[in-house]
C-alpha positions as CSV (number, residue, x, y, z in Angstrom):
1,X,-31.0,45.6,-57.3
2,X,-28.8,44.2,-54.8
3,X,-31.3,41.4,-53.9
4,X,-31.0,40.2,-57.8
5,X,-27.5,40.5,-57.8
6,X,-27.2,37.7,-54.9
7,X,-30.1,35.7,-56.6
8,X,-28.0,35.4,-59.5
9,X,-25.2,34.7,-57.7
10,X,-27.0,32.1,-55.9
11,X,-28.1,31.4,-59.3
12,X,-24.5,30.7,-60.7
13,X,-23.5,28.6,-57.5
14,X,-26.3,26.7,-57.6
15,X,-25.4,25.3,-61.3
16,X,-21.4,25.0,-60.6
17,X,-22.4,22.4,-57.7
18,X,-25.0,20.8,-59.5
19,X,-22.2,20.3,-62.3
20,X,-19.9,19.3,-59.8
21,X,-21.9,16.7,-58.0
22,X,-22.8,15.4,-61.4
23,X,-19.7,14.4,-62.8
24,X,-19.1,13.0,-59.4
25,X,-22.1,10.5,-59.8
26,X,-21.0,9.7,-63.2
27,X,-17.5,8.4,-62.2
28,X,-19.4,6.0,-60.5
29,X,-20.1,8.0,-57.0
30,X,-16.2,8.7,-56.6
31,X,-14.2,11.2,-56.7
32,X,-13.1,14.3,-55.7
33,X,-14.7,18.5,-55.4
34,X,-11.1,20.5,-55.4
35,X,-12.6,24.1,-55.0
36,X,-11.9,27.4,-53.1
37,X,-13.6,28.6,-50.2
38,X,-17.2,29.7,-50.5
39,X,-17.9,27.5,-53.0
40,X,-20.1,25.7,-50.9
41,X,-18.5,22.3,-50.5
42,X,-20.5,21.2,-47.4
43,X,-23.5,22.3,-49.2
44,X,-22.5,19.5,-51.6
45,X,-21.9,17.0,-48.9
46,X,-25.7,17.3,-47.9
47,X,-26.8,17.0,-51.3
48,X,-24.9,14.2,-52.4
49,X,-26.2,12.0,-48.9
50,X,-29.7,12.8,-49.2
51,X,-29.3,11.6,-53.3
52,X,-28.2,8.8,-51.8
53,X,-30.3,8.3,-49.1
54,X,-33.4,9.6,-50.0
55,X,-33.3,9.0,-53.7
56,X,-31.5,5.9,-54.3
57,X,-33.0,4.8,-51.2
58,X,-29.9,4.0,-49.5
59,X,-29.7,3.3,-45.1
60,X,-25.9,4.8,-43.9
61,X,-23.9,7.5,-44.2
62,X,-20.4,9.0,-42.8
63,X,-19.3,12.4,-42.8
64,X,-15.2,12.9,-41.8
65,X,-14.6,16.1,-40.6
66,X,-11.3,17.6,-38.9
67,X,-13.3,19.2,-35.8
68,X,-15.7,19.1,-33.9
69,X,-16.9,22.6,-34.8
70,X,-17.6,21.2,-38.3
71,X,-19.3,18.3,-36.9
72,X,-21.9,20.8,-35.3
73,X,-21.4,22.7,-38.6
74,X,-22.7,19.9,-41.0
75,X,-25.8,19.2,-38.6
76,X,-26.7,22.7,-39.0
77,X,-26.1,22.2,-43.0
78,X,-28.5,19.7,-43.4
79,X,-31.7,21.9,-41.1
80,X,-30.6,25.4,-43.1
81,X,-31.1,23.0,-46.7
82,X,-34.0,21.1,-45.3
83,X,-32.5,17.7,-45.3
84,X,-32.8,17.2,-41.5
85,X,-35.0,13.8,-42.2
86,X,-31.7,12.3,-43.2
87,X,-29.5,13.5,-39.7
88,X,-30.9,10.0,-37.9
89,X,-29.0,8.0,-40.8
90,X,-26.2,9.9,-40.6
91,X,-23.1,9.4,-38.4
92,X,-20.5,12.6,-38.0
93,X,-17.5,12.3,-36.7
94,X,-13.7,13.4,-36.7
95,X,-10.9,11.9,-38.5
96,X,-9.0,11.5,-35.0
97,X,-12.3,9.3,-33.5
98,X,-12.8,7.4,-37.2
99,X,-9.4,6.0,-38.2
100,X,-10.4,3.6,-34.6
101,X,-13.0,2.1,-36.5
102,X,-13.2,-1.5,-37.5
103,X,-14.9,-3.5,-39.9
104,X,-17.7,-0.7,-40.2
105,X,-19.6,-0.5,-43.5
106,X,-21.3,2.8,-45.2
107,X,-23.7,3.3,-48.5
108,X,-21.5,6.7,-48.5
109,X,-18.7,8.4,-46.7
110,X,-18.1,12.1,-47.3
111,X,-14.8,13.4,-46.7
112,X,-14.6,17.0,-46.0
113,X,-11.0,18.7,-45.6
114,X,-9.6,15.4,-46.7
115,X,-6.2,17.3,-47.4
116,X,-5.8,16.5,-43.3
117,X,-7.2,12.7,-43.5
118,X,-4.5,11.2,-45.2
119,X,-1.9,11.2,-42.9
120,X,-0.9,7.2,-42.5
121,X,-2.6,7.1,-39.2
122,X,-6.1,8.4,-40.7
123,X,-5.8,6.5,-43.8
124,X,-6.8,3.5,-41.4
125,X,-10.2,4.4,-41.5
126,X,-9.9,3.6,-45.7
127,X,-8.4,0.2,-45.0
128,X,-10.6,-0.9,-42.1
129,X,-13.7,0.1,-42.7
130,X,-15.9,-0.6,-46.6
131,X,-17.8,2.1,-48.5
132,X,-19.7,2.2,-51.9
133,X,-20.0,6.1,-52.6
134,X,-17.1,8.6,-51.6
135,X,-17.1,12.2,-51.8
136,X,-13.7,14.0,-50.7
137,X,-13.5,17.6,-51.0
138,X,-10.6,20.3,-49.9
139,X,-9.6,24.0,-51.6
140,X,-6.9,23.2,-53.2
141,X,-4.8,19.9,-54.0
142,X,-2.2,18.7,-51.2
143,X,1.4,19.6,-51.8
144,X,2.6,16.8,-50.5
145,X,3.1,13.8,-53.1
146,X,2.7,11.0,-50.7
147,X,-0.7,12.8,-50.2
148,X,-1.9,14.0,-53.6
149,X,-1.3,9.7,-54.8
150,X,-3.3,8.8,-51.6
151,X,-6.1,11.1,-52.6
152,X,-5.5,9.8,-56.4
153,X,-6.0,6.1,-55.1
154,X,-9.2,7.2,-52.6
155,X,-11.1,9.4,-54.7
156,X,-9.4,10.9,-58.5
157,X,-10.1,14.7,-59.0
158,X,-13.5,15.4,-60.7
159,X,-13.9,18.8,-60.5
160,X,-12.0,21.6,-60.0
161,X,-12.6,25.5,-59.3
162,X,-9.8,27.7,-57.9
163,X,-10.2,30.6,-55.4
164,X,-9.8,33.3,-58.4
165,X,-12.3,31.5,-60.8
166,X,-14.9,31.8,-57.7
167,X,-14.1,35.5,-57.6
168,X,-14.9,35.9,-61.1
169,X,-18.0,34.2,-61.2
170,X,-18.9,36.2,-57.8
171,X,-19.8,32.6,-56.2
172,X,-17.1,34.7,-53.4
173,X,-16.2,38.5,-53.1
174,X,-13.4,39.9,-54.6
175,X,-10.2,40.1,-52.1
176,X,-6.7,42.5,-52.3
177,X,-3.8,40.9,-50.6
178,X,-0.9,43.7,-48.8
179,X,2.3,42.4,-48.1
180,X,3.8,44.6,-45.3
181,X,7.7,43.8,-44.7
182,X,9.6,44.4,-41.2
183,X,12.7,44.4,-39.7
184,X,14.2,42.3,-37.3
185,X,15.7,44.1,-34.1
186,X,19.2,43.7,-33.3
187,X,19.2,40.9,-31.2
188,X,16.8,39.3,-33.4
189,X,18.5,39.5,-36.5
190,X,22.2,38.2,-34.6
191,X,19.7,34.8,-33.2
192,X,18.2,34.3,-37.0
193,X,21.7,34.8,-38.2
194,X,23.4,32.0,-36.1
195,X,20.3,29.8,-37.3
196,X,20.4,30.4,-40.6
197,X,24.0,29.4,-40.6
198,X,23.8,26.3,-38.7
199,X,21.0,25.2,-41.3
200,X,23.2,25.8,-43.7
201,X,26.1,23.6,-42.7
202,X,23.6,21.0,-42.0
203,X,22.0,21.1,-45.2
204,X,25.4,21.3,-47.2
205,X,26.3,17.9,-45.1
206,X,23.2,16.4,-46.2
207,X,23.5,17.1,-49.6
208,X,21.0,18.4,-52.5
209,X,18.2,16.2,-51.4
210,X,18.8,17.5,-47.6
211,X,15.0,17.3,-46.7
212,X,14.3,13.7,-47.7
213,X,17.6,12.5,-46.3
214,X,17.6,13.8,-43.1
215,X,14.2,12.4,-43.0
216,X,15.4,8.7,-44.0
217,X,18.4,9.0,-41.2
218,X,15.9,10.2,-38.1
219,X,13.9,6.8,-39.3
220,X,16.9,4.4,-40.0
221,X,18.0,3.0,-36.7
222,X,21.0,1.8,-38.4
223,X,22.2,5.5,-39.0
224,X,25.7,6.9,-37.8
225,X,26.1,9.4,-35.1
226,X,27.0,11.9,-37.6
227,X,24.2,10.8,-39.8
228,X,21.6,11.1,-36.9
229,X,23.5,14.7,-35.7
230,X,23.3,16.7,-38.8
231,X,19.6,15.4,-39.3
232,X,18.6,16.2,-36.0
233,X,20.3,20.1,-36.5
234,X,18.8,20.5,-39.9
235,X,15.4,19.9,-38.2
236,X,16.0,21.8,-35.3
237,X,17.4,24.8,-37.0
238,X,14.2,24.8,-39.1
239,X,12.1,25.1,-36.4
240,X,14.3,27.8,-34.8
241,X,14.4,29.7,-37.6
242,X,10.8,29.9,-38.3
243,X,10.5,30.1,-34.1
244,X,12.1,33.8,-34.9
245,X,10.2,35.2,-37.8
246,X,7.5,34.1,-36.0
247,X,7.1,35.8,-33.0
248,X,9.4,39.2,-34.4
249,X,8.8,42.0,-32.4
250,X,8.3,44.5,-34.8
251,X,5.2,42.4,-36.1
252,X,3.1,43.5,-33.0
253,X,3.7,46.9,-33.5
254,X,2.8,46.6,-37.4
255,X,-0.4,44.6,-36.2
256,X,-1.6,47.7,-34.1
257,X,-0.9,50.1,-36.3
258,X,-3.4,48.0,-39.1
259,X,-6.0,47.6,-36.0
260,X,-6.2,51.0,-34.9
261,X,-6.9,52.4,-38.8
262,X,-9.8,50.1,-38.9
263,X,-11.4,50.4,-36.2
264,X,-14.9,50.2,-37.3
265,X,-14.0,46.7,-39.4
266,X,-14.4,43.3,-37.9
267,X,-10.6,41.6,-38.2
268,X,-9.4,37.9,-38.1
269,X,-6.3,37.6,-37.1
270,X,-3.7,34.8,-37.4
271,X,-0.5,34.2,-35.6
272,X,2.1,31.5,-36.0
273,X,2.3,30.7,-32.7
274,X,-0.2,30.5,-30.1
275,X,2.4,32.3,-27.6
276,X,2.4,35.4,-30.0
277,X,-1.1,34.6,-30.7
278,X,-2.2,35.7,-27.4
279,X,0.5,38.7,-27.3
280,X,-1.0,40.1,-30.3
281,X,-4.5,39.9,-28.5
282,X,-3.3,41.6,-25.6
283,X,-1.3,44.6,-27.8
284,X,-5.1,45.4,-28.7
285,X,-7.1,44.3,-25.7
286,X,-9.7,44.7,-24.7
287,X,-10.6,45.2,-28.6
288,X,-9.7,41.2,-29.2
289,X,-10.7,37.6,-28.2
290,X,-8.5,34.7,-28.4
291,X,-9.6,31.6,-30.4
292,X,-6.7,28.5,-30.3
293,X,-6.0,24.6,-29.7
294,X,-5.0,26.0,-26.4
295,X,-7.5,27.3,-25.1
296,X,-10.4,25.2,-23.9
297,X,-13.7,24.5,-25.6
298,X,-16.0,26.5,-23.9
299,X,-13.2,29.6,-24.0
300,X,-13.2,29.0,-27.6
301,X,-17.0,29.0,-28.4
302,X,-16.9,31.9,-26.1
303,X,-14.6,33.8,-28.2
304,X,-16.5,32.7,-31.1
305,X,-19.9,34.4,-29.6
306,X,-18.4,37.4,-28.7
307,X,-17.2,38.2,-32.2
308,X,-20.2,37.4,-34.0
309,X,-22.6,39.1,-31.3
310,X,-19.9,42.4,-32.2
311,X,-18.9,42.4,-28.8
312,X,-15.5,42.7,-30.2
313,X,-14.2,43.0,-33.1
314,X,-10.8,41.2,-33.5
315,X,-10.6,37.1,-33.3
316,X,-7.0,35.9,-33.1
317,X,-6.0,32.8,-34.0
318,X,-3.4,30.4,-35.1
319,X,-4.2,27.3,-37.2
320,X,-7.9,26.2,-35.8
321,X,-9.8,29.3,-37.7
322,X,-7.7,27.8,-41.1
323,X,-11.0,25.8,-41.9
324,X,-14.4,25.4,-41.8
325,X,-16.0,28.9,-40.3
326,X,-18.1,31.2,-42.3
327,X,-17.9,34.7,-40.6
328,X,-19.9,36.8,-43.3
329,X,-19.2,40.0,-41.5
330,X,-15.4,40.2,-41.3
331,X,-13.8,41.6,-44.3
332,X,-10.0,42.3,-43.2
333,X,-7.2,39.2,-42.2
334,X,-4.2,40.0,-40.9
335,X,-1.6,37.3,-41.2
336,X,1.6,37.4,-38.7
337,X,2.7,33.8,-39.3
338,X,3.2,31.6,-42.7
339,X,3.7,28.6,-44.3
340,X,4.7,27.7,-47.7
341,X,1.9,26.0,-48.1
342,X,-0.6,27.7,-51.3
343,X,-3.7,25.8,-49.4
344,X,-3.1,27.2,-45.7
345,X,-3.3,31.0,-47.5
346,X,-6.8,29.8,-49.7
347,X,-8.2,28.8,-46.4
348,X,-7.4,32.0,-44.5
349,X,-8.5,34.4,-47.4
350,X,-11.7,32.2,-47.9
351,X,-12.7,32.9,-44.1
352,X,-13.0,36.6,-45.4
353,X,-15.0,36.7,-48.7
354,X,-17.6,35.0,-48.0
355,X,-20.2,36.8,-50.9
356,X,-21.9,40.1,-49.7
357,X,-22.6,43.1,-52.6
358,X,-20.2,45.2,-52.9
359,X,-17.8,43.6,-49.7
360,X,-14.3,43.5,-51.0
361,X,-11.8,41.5,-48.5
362,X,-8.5,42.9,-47.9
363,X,-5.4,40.8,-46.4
364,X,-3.1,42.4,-44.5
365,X,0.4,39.9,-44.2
366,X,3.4,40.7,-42.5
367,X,6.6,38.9,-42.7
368,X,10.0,39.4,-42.3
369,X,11.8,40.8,-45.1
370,X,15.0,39.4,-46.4
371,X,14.3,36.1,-44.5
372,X,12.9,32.6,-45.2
373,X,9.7,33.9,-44.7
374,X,9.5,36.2,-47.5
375,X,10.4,32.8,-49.8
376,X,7.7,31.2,-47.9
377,X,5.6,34.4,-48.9
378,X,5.9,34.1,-52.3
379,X,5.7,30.5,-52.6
380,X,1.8,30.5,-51.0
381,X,0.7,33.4,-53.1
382,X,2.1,32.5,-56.2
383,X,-0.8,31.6,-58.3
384,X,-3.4,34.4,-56.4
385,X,-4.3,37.8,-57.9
386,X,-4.6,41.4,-56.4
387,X,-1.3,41.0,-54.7
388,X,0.8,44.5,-53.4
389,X,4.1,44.9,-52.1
390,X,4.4,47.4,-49.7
């Protein structure tokens, strides 16, 4: 029975790319795949270079990726969907390493995570370099607008699937979200306080528009003292502020307590700094390995091993587990840091639900009640189901 169930599954996912990679070719071999995690967007990526390769009997090809775990991750795509003949055609490389590239010319580039290649300094690669076909894919639409018109003029939006439509077509498992509020101590709460008020006076001097302006006067060279100082404060208290929610104390404690009743579960954790990263690894140590920009390389792959040879059972990390890992065997997330950002929360649920019969992921977040957090909170899970408030 369960054997069916994922052939049908397979079955389902199969014909939602195929439909997906079809209306790509018919806007002319450009656009853009918006759909959650677990979909199977770099499944797509392979397909749509070997069509091009091997069908319409094309000779170059570029994948984009963000790391250079996903590098080794699409090489590995096209052996696991037997399209390895095409691997000496194509060239893989990150967004940092491309957007140095020069008068290069591709029969198809595919974009994956292109929500983090169109920053001005990666959209280089665009203006430098000449392409016929283009595939960009990513979970959910940037937030930004400067971005969302970049990847309007790039590649328009051809298809789209959100993380809850994949749950209920089972191309994912099915996921419950807990949001577990805490207190600031004492000290804490007198620090975020002084913060909160300093960002206020800053914004109230900037006036209603306080985030563009304050950008405009840290770029304008021709800005007033005053102008530059209350820009310069409203950024810094930002960061202060979310410096404190961050790294509150009573998060740690919170985080053990969630560890120690599953035990038996493999956990992904994610901090919002890697400074508190590695405290919450060593609150549960030696139960935990530490996965971050920080550490090096072979520390990371390390970390990586340990956790899928079950050696242990908790991976903490910051931003770098956000995309582009599929770890079928851990079904619980605890998040200690957040953003605002809706497509930051799709990535780190997607890590977990990854389809397996009856797995059901379960999130764990904990923020700061009563501070900008909990707005950030809300804000990222405002269009996602199975949400409770604890």
């Amino acid at each position: 029975m369960e054997n069916s169930l994922k052939m049908k599954t397979n079955e389902t996912k199969d014909k939602e790319q195929r439909k997906a990679l079809n209306k790509w070719a018919q806007n002319n071999y450009c656009g853009s795949i918006i759909a959650g995690t677990g979909f199977g967007k770099s499944r797509c990526g392979v397909v749509s270079i070997n069509h091009v390769l091997n069908v319409l009997g094309k000779q170059t090809a570029l994948i984009l990726v963000p790391t250079v775990q996903l590098q080794d991750q699409f090489r590995d795509e096209f052996i696991k969907w037997g399209y390895d003949s095409c691997l000496d055609r194509v060239d893989i490389m990150c967004y940092q390493s491309a957007y140095k590239l020069v008068g290069n010319h591709y029969d198809i580039v595919v974009c994956d995570e292109i929500h983090l290649g169109l920053s001005k300094q990666y959209i280089k690669f665009f203006n430098n370099n000449t392409y016929d076909k283009l595939l960009c894919m990513t979970a959910t639409m940037p937030e930004d607008v400067g971005y969302k018109m970049q990847l309007f003029r790039l590649a328009p939006t051809v298809y789209t699937i959100t993380l809850d439509q994949c749950v209920e077509m089972k191309l994912v498992s099915p996921y419950e979200i807990y949001c577990i509020p805490v207190e600031l101590t004492f000290g804490e709460m007198l620090e975020y306080d002084a913060v909160q008020a300093d960002f206020v006076r800053h914004k109230m001097w900037l006036g209603p528009e306080a985030f563009d302006m304050a950008k405009f006067f840290i770029a304008n060279k021709q800005c007033t003292k005053e102008e530059k100082f209350h820009a310069l404060g409203f950024y810094k208290a930002m960061r202060e502020r979310k410096g404190i929610v961050d790294t509150a104390h009573n998060k740690i404690s919170k985080f053990k307590e969630i560890v120690y009743g599953n035990l038996t579960e493999k956990i992904i954790t994610f901090g919002g700094l890697n400074a508190f990263t590695d405290k919450l690894a060593d609150s549960v140590s030696p139960l935990a390995e530490v996965y971050h920009s920080k550490k090096t390389l072979k520390a990371r792959k390390n970390a990586l091993k340990r956790f899928k040879d079950d050696e242990v059972n908790i991976l903490c990390s910051t931003k770098a587990l956000n995309q582009g890992f599929d770890i079928p065997n851990a079904n619980i997330g605890i998040i200690c840091g957040l953003t605002s950002k809706a497509l930051s929360m799709v990535q780190r649920i997607g890590r977990l639900i990854r389809f397996e019969e009856g797995k059901i992921g379960k999130i764990y977040i904990i923020y700061v009640k009563n501070s900008q957090e909990e707005k950030w909170l809300n804000k990222s899970v405002a269009d996602l189901k199975g949400i409770n408030w604890l």
